[in-house]
C-alpha positions in Angstrom: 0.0 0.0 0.0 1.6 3.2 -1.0 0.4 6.6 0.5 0.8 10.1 -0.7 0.5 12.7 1.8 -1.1 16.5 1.0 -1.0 19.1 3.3 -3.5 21.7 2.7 -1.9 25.0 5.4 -4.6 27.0 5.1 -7.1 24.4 6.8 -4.5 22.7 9.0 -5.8 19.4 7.9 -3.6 16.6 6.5 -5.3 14.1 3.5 -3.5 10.6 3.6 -4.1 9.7 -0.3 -4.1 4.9 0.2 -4.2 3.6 -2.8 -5.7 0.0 -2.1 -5.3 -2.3 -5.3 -9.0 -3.8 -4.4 -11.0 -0.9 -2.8 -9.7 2.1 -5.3 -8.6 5.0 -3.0 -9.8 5.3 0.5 -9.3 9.6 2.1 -8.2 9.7 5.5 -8.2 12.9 7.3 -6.8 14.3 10.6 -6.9 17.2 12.1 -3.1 18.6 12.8 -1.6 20.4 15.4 -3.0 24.1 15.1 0.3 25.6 13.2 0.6 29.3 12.5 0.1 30.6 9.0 1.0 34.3 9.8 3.2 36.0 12.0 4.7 39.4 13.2 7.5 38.7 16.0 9.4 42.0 17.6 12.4 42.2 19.5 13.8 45.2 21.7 17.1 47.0 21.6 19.3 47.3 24.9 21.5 49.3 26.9 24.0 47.9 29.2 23.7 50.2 32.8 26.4 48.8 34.4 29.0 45.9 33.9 30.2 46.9 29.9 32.9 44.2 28.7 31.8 41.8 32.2 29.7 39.3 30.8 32.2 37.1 28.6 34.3 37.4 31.9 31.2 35.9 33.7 31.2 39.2 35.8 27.6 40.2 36.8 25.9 43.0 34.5 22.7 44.6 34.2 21.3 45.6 31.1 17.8 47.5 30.2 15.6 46.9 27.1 14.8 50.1 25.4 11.7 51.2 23.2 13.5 50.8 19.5 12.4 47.6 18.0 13.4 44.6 14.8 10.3 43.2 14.2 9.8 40.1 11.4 6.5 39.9 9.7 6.1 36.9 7.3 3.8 34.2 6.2 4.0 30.4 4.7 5.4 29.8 1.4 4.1 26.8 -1.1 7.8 25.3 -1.6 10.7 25.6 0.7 12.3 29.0 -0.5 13.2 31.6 2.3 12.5 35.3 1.0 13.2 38.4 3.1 12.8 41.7 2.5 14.6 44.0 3.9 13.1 47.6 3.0 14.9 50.0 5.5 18.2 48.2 3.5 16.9 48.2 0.2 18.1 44.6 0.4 16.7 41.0 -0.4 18.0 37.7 0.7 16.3 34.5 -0.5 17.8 30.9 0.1 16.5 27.2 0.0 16.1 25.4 3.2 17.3 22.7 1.7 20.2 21.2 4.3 22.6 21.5 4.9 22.9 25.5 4.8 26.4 26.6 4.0 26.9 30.4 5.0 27.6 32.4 2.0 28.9 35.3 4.0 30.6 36.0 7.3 27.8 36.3 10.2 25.1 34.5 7.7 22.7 35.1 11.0 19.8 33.7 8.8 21.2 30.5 7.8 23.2 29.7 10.9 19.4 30.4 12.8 18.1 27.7 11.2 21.0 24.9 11.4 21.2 25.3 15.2 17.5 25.3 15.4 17.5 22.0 13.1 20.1 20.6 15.1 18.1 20.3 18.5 14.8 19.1 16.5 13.1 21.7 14.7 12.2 20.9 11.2 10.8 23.2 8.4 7.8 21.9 6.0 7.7 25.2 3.9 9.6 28.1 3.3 8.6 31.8 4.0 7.8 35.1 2.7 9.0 37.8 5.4 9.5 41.4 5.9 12.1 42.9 8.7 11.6 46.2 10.0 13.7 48.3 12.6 14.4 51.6 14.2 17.7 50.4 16.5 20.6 52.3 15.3 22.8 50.1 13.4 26.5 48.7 14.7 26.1 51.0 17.5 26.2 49.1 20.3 22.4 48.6 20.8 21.8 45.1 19.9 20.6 45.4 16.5 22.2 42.3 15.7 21.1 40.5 18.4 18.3 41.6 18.3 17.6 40.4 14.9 18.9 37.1 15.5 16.6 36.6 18.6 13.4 37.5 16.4 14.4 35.2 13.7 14.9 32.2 16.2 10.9 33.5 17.7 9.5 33.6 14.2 11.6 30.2 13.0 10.3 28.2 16.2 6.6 29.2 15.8 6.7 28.5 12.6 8.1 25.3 12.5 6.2 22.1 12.3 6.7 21.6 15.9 5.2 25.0 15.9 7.5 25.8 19.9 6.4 28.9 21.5 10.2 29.5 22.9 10.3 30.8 26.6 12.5 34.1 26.7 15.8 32.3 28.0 15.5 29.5 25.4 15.2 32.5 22.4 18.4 34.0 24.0 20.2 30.8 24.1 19.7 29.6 20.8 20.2 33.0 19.6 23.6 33.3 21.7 24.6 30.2 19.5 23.6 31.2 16.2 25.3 34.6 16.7 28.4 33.8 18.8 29.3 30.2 18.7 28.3 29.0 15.2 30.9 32.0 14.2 33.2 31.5 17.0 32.6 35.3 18.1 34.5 36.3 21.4 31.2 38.2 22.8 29.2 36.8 26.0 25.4 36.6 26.5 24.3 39.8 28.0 22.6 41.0 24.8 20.6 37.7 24.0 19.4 37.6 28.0 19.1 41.3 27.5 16.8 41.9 24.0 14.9 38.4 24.9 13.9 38.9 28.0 13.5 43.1 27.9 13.0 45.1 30.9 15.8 46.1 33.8 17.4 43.0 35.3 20.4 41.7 36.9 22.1 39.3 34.9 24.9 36.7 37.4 26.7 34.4 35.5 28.7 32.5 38.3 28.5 30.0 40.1 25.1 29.5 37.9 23.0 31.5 35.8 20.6 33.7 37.6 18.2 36.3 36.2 17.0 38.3 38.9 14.3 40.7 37.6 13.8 44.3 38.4 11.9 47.3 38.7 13.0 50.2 39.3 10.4 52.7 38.1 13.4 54.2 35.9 12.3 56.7 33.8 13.4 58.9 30.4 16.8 58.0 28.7 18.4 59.7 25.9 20.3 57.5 23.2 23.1 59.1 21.5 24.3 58.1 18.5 27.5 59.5 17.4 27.9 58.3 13.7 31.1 57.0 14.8 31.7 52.9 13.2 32.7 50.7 15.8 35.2 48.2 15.8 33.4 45.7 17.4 35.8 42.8 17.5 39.0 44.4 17.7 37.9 45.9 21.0 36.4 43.0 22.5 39.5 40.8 21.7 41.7 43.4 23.2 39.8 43.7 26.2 38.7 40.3 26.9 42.0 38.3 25.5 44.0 41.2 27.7 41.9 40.5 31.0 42.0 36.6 30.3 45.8 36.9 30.3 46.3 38.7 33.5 43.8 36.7 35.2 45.4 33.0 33.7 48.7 35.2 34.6 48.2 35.7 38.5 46.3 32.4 38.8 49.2 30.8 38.0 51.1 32.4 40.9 48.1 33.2 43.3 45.8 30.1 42.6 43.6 31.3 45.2 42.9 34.9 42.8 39.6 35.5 41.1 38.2 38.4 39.3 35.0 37.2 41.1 36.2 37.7 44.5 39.6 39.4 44.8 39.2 43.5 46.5 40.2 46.3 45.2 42.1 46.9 48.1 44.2 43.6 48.2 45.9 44.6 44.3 49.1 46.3 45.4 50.5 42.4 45.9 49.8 41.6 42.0 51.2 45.4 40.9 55.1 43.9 40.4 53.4 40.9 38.1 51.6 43.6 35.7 52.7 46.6 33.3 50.7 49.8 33.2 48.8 48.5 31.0 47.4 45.4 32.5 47.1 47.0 35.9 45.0 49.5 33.9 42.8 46.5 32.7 42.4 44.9 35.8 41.8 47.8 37.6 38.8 49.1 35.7 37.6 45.4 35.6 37.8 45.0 39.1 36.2 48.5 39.7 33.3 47.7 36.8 31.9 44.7 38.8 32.0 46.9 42.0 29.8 49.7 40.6 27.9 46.9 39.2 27.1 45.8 42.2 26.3 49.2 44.1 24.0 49.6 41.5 22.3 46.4 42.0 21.8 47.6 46.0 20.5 50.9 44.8 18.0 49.4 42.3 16.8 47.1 44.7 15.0 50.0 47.0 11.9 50.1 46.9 12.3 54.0 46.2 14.8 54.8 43.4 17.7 57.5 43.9 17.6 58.8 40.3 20.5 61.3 41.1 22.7 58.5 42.7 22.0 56.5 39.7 23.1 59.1 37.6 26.4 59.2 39.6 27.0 55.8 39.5 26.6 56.0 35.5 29.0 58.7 35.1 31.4 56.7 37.4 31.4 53.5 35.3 32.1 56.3 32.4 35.4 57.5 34.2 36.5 53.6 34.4 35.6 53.0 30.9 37.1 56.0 29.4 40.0 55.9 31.5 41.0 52.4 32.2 39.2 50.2 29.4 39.9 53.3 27.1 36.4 52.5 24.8 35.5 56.0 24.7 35.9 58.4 22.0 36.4 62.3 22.1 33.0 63.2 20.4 30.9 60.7 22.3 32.7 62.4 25.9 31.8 65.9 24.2 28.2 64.6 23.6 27.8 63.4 27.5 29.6 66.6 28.4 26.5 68.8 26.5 24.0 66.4 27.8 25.1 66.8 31.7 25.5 70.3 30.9 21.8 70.5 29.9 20.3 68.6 32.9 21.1 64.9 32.5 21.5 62.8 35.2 24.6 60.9 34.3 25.8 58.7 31.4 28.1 56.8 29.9 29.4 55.4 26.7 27.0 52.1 25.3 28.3 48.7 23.9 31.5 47.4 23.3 33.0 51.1 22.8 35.2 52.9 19.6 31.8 54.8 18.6 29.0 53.6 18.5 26.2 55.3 21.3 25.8 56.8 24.7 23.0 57.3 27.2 21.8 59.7 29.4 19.3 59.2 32.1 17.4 62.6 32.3 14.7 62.1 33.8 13.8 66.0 33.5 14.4 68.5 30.8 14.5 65.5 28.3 13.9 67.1 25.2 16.6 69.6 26.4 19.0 66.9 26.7 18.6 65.6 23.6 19.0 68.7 21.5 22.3 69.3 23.6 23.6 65.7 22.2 22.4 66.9 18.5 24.0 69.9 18.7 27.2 68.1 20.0 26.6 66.0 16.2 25.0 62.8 17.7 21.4 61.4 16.5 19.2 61.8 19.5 16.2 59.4 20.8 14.1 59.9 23.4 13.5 56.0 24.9 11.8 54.1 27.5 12.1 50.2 29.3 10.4 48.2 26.8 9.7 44.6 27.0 11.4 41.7 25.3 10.8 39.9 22.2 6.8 39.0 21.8 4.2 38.0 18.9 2.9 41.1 18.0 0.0 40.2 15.6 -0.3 37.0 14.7 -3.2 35.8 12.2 -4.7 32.2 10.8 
């Protein structure tokens, strides 16, 4: 007996076709597993508050989903053809989902999606028409990558056969490996946990992963961007490999030493095993998780300090200007004008070279943010925002 199968999407019904040699053809139907025809997924951008360049370190850090959004609209094709337009790029991609996928460029974030999705299960019946929209300011430091990557995986798992509504950690950590580790990228996971997961939470990567959720009642920021490229992996490899060196360096001498637990207080002993440089690094490390964690203790209280926060901010500036050295002369002119016209505090966003900034002005916004245009940045008002969510799906 031989059967043909015909799935008809648009009733969610499956036809088995048996052809019996005596009794001609018999129809069998079945109702399927309900599977979404149509689908608009959306995905915030972030800022990181406190603990830049301390996730891959597994250093606590505590980032904050802001109100500029990717979102992926698309619907089921008849073959299995990928096509996505890309309007705000005046680009089109379009691939097979044939397997295996082989990445036709460097960061194929579209491709590599689906191969780590397939690999734990997921499996694709038809391709898909889609459209990608965005207002997060591109290579910037606000997670527009990520944050496109975490709406694909969303839209890719509802829409598979097993049609998986993904909780907000599992978007992050399939995201994290379709970004990062499919491309062997030396970035950590604070802007998957960040952009899936949205809001204002403290992220603590050791001795386990813990999510700890807050809520502030923060109020206005202002995003700055200075038009400045970034140099995204340059920095992060100097950075990173430089703090992984000093830290493999003084374990090796002090096995009891730990960027997790070693004071501030106790590094004139490790001073002789370090040049400037390094003790630059692990200074500003060491004094990044500590603000870190002040922060935490103030966000915590059930009554926020906003001009303590803003003190804190421009503190974690000083260390990443001066000791991390990610800053840039027009983005420390444009937090100059904005503290000049009533902001809070701020500091430099993302992995540094250019990119953005942030203010928290929580009066005289619009103020503030002509200040940081007239210093030559791009200015947006924003707010906490949530994570990634369907926004309007349709049968």
């Amino acid at each position: 007996m031989k059967t043909k199968r015909l799935i008809l999407l648009d009733y969610k019904m499956e036809f088995n076709i048996l052809h019996n040699h005596t009794d001609g053809e018999i129809f069998q139907i079945r109702i399927m597993n309900s599977v979404t025809q149509h689908l608009r997924v959306s995905t915030p951008g972030r800022v990181c508050l406190f603990g830049e360049h301390q996730d891959y370190l597994n250093l606590p850090v505590i980032p904050c989903a802001i109100s500029r959004r990717i979102s992926i609209a698309g619907q089921r094709r008849d073959d299995q053809r990928v096509h996505l337009a890309l309007p705000d790029m005046q680009a089109e991609i379009s691939f097979p989902l044939a397997a295996p996928l082989i990445y036709q460029e460097e960061r194929d974030y579209f491709r590599s999606a689906v191969n780590v999705l397939r690999r734990d299960g997921f499996t694709f019946a038809t391709g898909f028409d889609a459209e990608i929209h965005g207002n997060i300011p591109i290579n910037s430091g606000t997670s527009s990558s990520t944050a496109l990557v975490v709406t694909w995986i969303n839209f890719l798992a509802q829409m598979s056969e097993q049609a998986k509504k993904l909780s907000p950690a599992e978007c992050a950590r399939y995201a994290h490996a379709a970004e990062v580790l499919e491309f062997h990228e030396p970035g950590g996971m604070m802007d998957h946990y960040a952009t899936a997961c949205g809001g204002v939470f403290f992220l603590q990567f050791h001795p386990v992963l813990k999510i700890e959720a807050l809520q502030p009642g923060l109020k206005s920021f202002i995003l700055g961007d200075s038009g400045e490229p970034k140099d995204t992996k340059g920095i992060l490899a100097r950075v990173k490999n430089g703090v992984l060196k000093i830290a493999q360096q003084l374990v090796t001498r002090y096995p009891e030493f730990s960027l997790h637990t070693v004071e501030l207080k106790n590094l004139d002993q490790h001073r002789r095993d370090l040049n400037s440089e390094q003790q630059a690094l692990l200074l500003g490390t060491l004094r990044n998780r500590d603000i870190t964690l002040e922060a935490l203790a103030l966000l915590r209280q059930p009554a926020l300090d906003d001009r303590q926060l803003g003190r804190l901010l421009n503190d974690c500036q000083t260390v990443l200007r001066e000791k991390l050295k990610i800053s840039t002369p027009k983005i420390d002119r444009m937090l100059d004008a904005a503290m000049n016209a009533g902001a809070y505090g701020g500091k430099i966003n993302g992995s540094g070279g250019g990119g953005c900034m942030f203010v928290y002005a929580p009066e005289n916004t619009k103020t503030v943010a002509a200040a940081i245009e007239e210093a030559g940045g791009k200015a947006y008002i924003v707010e906490v925002d949530s994570g990634t969510r369907v926004e309007a799906p349709t049968e």
